[in-house]
C-alpha positions in Angstrom: 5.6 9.5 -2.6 5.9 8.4 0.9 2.2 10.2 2.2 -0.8 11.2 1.0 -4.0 13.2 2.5 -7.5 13.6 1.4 -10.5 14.2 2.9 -14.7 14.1 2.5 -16.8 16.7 3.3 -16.1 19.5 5.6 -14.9 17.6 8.3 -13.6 14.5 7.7 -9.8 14.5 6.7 -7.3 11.3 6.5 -3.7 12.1 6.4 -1.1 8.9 5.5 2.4 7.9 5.8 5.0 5.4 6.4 7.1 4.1 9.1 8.8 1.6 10.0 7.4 -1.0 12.7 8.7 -3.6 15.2 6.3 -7.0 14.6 7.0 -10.2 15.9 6.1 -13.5 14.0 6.8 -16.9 15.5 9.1 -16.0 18.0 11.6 -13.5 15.4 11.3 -9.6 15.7 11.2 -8.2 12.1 10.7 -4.3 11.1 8.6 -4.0 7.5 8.4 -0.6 6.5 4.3 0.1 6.9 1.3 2.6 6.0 0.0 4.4 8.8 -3.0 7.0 9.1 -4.3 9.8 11.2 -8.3 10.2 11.3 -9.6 13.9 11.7 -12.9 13.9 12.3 -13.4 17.7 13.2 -12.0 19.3 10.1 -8.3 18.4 11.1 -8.2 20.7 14.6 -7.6 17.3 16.3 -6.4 14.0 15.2 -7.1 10.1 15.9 -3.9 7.7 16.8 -1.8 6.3 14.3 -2.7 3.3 13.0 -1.7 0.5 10.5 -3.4 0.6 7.1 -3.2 -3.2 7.6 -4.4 -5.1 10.9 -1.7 -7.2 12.7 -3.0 -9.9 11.4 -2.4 -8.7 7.7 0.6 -8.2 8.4 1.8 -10.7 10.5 0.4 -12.8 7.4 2.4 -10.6 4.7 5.9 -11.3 6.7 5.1 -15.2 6.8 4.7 -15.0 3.0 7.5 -12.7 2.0 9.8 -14.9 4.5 8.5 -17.9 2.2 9.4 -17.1 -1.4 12.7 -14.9 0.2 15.7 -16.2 -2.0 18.4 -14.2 -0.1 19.4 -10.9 1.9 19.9 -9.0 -0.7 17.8 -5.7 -2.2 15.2 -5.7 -0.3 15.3 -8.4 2.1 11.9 -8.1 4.6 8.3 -7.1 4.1 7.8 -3.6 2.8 4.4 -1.5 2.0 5.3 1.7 0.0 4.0 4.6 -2.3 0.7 5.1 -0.1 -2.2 7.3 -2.4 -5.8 7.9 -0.8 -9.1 9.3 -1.9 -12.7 9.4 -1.0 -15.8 8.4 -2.9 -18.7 10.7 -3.4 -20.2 8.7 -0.6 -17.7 8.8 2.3 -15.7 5.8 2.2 -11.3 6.0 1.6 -9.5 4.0 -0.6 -6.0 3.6 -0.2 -3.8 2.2 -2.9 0.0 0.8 -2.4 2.6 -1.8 -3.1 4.2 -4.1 -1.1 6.3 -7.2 -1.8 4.3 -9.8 0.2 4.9 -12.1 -2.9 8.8 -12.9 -1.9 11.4 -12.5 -4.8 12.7 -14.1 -7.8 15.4 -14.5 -9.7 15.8 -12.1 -13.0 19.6 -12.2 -14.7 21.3 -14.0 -11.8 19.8 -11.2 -9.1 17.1 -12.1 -6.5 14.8 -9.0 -7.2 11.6 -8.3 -5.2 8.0 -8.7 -6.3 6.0 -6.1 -6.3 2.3 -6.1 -6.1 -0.3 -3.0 -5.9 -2.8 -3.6 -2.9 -6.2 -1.0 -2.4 -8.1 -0.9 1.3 -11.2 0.7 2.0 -12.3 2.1 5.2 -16.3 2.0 5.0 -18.5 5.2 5.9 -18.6 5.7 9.0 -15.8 3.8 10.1 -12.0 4.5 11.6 -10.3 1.3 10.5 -9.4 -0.3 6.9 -10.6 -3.8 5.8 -8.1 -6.3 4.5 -6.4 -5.5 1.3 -7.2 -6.4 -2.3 -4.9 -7.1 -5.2 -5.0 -5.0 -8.0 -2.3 -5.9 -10.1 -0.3 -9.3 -10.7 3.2 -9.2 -9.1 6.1 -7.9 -11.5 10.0 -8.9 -10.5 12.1 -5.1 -9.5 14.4 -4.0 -6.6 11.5 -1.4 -6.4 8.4 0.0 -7.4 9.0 3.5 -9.7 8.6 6.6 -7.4 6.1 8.6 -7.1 3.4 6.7 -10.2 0.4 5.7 -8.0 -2.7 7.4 -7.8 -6.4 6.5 -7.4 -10.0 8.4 -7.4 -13.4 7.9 -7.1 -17.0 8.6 -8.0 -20.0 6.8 -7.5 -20.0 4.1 -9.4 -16.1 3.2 -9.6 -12.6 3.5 -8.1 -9.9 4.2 -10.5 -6.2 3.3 -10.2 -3.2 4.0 -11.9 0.2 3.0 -11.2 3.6 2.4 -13.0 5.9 -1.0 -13.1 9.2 -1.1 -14.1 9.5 -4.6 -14.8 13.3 -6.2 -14.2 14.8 -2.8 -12.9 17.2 -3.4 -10.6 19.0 0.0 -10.6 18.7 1.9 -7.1 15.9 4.5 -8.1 13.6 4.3 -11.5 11.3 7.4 -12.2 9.9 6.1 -15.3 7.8 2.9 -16.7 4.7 1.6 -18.3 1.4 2.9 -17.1 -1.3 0.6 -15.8 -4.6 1.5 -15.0 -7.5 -0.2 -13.0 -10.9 0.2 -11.9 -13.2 -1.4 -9.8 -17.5 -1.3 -9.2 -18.4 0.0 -6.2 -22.0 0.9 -5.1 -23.4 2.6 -2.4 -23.2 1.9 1.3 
């Protein structure tokens, strides 16, 4: 729930995880829980740096938002990206699906709950860093995001998604919910 790995080929492999992340924005140090890869380009014998899913201006941007529609310090109170999930497409490129709250919070029955939204980034052919995030779902009001339901894949013509929202929960952990599904064209490079 917290990493993922796939790879393309024989000797590209991409390897994610989380961490958290010291960021400053306008002067205040804050320390969002991010996505972070490893790039193998040799099959995994050796691997790239760590680096952000997100570029620090993404995120930088994410913070200034979430700080914006925060209500209080409560749940979770700071930018978060969670449940990372990656695949490849038949032609090379990796998709990365994930949720974040970069929408603030709101109020449901007299508790300021986080909203949650599921993101995807590619990384193009050929390349060793992702492009800004998309949304692929509207925002839905929980503490969190149910564990572990988040997925995508890929073929030629389309990237799938699936994911799970809990809409409202605002126990500590949720391992069920409804199931939503997306898909986006792609084409090739």
């Amino acid at each position: 729930m917290l990493g993922a790995i796939a790879c393309y080929g024989t000797k590209s492999v991409l390897a994610m995880y989380t961490d958290y992340k010291e960021v400053p924005v306008e002067g205040k140090i804050y320390k969002p829980l991010l996505i972070y890869y490893r790039l193998s380009t040799d099959g995994g014998q050796t691997w790239g740096d760590a680096r952000t899913v997100s570029s620090s201006e993404e995120i930088e941007e994410s913070i200034r938002k979430f700080e914006t529609k925060k209500i209080n310090n409560v749940n979770v109170a700071q930018y978060m990206q969670t449940l990372p999930w990656v695949c490849a497409d038949a032609y090379g490129r990796y998709y990365t699906v994930y949720e974040d709250n970069r929408t603030g919070q709101a109020m449901h029955q007299d508790a300021a709950l986080d909203k949650w939204g599921v993101r995807v980034a590619t990384m193009e052919v050929g390349g060793d860093s992702f492009g800004i995030s998309d949304a692929v779902s509207k925002p839905y009001i929980a503490k969190r995001p149910p564990l572990d339901f988040i997925s995508c894949a890929a073929d030629r013509h389309r990237l799938y998604v699936s994911w799970t929202e809990s809409p409202g929960f605002s126990g500590d952990w949720d391992f069920t919910g409804e199931l939503y599904l997306g898909r986006k064209i792609i084409h090739a490079p």
